[in-house]
C-alpha positions as CSV (number, residue, x, y, z in Angstrom):
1,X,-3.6,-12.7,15.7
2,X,-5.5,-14.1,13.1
3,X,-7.7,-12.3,10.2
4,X,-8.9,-15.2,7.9
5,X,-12.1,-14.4,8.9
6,X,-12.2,-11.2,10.6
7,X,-10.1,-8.8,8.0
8,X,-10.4,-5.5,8.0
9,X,-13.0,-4.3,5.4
10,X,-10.7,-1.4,5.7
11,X,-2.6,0.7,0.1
12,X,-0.9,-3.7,-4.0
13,X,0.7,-5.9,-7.1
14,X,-0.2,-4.9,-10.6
15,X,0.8,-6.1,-13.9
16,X,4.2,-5.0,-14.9
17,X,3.8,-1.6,-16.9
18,X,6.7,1.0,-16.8
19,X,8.5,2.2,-14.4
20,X,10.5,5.1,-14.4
21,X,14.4,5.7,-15.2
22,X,15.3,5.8,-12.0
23,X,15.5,2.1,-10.8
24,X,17.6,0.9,-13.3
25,X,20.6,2.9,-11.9
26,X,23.8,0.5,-9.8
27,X,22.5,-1.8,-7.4
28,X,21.6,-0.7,-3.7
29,X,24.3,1.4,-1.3
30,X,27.7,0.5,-1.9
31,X,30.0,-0.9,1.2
32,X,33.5,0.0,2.6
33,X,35.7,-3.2,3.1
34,X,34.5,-3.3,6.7
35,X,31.0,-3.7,5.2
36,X,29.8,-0.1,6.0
37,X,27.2,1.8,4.2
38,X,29.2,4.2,1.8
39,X,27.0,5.2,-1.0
40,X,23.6,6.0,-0.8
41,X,20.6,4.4,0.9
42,X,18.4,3.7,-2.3
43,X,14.6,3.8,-1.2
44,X,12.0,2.7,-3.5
45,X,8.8,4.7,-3.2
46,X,5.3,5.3,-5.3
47,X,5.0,9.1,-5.4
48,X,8.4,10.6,-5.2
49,X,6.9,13.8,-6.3
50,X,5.3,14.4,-2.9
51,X,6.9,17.1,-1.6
52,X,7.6,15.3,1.3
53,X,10.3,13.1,0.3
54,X,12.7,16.1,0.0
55,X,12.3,17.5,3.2
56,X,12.8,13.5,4.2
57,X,16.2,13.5,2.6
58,X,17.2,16.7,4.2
59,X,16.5,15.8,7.1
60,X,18.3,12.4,7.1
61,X,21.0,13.9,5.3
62,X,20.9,16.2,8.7
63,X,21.9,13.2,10.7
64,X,24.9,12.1,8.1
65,X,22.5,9.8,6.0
66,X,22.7,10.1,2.0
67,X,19.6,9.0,0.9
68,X,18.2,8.2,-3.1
69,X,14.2,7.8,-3.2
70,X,13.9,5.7,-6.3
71,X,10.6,6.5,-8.0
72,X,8.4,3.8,-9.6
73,X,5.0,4.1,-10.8
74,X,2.9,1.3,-10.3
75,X,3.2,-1.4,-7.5
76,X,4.4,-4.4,-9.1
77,X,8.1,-3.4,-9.3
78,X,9.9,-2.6,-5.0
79,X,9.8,-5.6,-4.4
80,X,11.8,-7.3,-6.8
81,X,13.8,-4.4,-6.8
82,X,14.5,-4.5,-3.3
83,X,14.8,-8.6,-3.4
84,X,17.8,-8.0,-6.4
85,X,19.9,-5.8,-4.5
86,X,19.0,-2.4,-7.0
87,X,17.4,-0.7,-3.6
88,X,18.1,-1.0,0.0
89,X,14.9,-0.2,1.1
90,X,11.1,0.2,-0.1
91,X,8.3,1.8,2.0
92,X,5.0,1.6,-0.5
93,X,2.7,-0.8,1.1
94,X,1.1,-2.8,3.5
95,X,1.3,-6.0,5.8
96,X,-1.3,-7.6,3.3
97,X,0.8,-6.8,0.5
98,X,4.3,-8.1,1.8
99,X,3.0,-11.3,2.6
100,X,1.1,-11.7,-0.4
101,X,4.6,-10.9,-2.4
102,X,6.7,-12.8,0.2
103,X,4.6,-16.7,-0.3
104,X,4.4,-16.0,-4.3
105,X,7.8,-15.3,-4.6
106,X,9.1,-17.2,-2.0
107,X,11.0,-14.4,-0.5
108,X,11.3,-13.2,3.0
109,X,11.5,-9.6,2.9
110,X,10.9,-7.9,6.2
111,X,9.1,-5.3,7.8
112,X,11.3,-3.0,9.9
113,X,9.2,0.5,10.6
114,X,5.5,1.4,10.5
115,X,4.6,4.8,8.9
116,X,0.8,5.2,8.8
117,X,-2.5,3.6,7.9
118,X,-4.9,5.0,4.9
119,X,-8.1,4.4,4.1
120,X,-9.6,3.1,1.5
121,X,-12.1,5.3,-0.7
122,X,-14.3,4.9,-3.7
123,X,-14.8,7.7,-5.4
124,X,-17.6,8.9,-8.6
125,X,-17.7,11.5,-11.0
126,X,-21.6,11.3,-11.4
127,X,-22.4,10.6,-8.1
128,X,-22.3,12.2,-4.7
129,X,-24.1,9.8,-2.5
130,X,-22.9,6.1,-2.7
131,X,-27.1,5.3,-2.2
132,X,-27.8,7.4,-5.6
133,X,-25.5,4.6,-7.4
134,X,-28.0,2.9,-9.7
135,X,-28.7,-1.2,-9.6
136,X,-26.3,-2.3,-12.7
137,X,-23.8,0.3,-13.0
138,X,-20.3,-1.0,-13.0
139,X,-17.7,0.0,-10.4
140,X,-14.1,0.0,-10.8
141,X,-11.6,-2.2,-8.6
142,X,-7.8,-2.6,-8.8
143,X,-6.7,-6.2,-9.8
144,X,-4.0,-6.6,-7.4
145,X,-5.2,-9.7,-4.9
146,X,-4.5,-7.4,-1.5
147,X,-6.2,-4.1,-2.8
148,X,-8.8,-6.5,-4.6
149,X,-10.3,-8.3,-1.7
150,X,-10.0,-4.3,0.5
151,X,-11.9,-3.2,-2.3
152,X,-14.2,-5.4,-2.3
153,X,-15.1,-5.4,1.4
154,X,-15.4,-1.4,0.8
155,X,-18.4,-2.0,-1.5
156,X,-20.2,-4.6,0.7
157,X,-20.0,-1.8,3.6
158,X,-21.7,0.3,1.2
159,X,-24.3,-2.0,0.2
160,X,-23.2,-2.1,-3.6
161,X,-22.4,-6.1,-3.2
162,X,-22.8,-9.0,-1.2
163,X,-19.5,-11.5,-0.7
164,X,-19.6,-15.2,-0.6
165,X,-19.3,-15.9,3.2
166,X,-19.0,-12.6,4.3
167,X,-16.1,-11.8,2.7
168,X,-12.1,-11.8,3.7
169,X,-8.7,-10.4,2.5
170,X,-8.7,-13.4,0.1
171,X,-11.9,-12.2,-1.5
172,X,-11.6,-12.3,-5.8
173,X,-14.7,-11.3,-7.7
174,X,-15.9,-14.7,-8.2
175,X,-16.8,-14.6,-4.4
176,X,-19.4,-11.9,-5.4
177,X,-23.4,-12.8,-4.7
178,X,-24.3,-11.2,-7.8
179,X,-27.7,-12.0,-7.5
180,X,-27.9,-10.1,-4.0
181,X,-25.3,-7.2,-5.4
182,X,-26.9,-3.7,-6.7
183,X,-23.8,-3.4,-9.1
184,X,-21.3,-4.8,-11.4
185,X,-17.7,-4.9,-10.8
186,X,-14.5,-4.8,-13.1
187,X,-11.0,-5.2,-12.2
188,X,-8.4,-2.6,-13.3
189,X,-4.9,-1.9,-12.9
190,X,-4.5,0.6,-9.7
191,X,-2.9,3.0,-11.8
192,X,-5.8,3.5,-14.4
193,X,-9.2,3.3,-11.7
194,X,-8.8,7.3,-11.6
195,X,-8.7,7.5,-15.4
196,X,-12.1,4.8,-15.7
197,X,-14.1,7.3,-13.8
198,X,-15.5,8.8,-17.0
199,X,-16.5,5.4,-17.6
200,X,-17.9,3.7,-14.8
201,X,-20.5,5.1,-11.7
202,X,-17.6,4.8,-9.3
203,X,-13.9,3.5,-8.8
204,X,-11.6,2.2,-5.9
205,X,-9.0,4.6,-6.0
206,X,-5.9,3.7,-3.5
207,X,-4.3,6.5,-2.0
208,X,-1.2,7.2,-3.8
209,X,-3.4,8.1,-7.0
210,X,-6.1,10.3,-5.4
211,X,-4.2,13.8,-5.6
212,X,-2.8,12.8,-9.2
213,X,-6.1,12.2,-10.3
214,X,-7.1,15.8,-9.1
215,X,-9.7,14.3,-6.0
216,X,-9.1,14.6,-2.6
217,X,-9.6,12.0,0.2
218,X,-12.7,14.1,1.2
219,X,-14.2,13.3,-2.2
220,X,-14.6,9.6,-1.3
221,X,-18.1,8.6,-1.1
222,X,-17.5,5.5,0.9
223,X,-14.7,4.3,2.6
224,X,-13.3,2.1,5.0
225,X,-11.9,2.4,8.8
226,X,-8.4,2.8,9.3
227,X,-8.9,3.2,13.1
228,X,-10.2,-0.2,13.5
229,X,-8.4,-2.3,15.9
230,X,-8.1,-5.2,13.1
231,X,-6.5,-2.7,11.0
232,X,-2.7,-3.9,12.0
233,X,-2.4,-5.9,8.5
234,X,-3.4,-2.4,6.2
235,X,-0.4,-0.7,8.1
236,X,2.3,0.6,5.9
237,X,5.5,-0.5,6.5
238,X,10.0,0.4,5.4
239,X,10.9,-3.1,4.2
240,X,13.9,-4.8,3.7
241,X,15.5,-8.0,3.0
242,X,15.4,-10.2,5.8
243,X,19.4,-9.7,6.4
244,X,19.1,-6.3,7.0
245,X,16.2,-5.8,9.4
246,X,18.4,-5.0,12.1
247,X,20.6,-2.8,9.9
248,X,20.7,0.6,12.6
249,X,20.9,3.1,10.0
250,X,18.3,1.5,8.5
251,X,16.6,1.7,11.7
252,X,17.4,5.0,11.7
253,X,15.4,6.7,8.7
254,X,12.7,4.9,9.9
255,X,12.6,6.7,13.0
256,X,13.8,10.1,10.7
257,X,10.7,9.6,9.1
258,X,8.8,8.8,11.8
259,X,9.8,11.7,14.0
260,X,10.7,14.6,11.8
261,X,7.2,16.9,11.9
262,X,7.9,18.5,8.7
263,X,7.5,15.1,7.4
264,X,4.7,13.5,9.0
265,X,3.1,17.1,8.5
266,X,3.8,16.7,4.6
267,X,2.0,13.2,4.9
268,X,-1.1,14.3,6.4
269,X,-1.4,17.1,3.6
270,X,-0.5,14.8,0.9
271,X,-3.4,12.5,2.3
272,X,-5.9,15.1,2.6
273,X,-5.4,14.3,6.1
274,X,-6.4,11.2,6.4
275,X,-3.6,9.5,6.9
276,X,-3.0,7.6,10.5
277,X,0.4,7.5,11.8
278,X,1.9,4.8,13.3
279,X,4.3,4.0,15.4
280,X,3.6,0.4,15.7
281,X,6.4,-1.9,17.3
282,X,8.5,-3.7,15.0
283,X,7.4,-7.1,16.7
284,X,4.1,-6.8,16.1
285,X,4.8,-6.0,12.4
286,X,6.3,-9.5,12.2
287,X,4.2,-11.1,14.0
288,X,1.5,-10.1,11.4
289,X,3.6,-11.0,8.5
290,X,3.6,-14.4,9.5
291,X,0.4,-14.4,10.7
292,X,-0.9,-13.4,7.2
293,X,1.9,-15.6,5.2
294,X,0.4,-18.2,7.3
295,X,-3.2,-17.5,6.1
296,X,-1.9,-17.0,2.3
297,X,-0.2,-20.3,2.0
298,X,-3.3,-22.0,3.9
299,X,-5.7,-20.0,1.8
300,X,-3.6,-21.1,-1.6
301,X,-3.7,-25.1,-0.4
């Protein structure tokens, strides 16, 4: 499968701000001398505070699994983590958003679990209908180049712009028609598009800062479709370094958090119950990575 040109217009790096205490403890589990897992398995997440997580580390901890959910708060900073050896594991993001970190840091973290699919909302403090937005107002986008080009696809669904070419996942805001678009658009960190609504007539608002912002997912007044079949690169993945994709208690919390229903049940609530879950083989995960590494390095020249 392909999607240069048939993406999705269906959850991101941002610039480095601060993340909190917790990742800058010892570097991922410790190992016996036989090279088996003794200390914790150290997951990076965004949004440790969902309630979820807990009943997630019970519940592995059920099955003889010690488990740390490392807590950072913006995008920018599981990945490296995970690539240095300071977590084991990271499960914050999509297809789109591995590749995109894999070619730019010339890494080859892997994707070894699906865990759901969320759509993509925008979301107004002055406006209820999307059609009441008014020809100039400014919208709110986040600058990461995954959530970006989503983003931006959102809007042209709702008929606030018009992309160069129809738009794709490698769509910036210089491929914006502006002369055929109703509104402005400005690029913010993730993190801060809940706190521009005072400021702007609407905002992209990715999932994992909807219920901090005091919205919920049914607040959206436009969004995309996670259900679409062309969806497979906006599923949410576990990562982990290449090396350890066939790691079987690695495999394991994956399918912990995959088939425990007090945990997909505390997704779904903390999604406003939006959220898709997946189950989505492992091979087709990699065979979308490369698919979209493939497009990135092609679309980058």
């Amino acid at each position: 499968m392909t999607i240069r040109t048939k993406a999705l217009a269906a959850a991101a790096a941002l610039p480095l701000i601060a993340l909190l205490a917790g990742c800058a403890g010892p570097s991922g589990a410790d190992t016996g001398e036989g090279g088996e897992q003794t200390g914790p398995v150290r997951i990076g997440v965004v949004g440790a505070s969902d309630p979820y997580w807990d009943v997630y580390k019970e519940a592995a901890a059920d099955e003889g699994i010690e488990v740390e959910i490392v807590d950072f708060s913006d995008y920018a900073q599981p990945n490296p983590a995970l690539t240095e050896g300071e977590l084991d594991l990271n499960q914050f993001q999509h297809i789109v958003y591995l590749a995109q970190y894999n070619v730019s840091a010339d890494e080859d973290l892997a994707p070894i679990g699906a865990t759901a699919i969320y759509p993509l909302g925008l979301y107004s403090t002055k406006y209820d209908d999307v059609a009441d937005i008014q020809e100039g107002d400014t919208v709110a986008v986040p600058n990461d180049e995954s959530n970006l080009a989503r983003g931006l696809l959102v809007l042209q669904s709702a008929g606030l712009v018009e992309l160069k070419d129809g738009g794709s996942i490698f769509s910036t805001v210089d491929d914006i028609d502006e002369a055929n678009s109703k509104v402005k658009v400005t690029t913010l960190d993730a993190a801060l598009t809940p706190t521009s609504l005072p400021d702007v007539a609407a905002a992209i608002i990715n999932n994992d800062f909807v219920e901090d912002a005091g919205l919920k997912a049914e607040d959206a007044i436009a969004q995309d479709d996670p259900s679409d079949p062309n969806a497979l690169p906006y599923v949410n993945v576990f990562a982990a370094k290449a090396e350890d994709k066939d790691n079987e208690t690695y495999k394991k919390l994956v399918e912990i958090y995959q088939n425990t229903p007090a945990v997909t049940d505390g997704v779904l609530e903390v999604s406003g119950g939006t959220a898709v879950l997946l189950k989505t083989p492992v091979a087709d995960l990699e065979e979308s990575l490369v698919d979209v590494e493939a497009d990135t390095k092609a679309h980058q020249g």
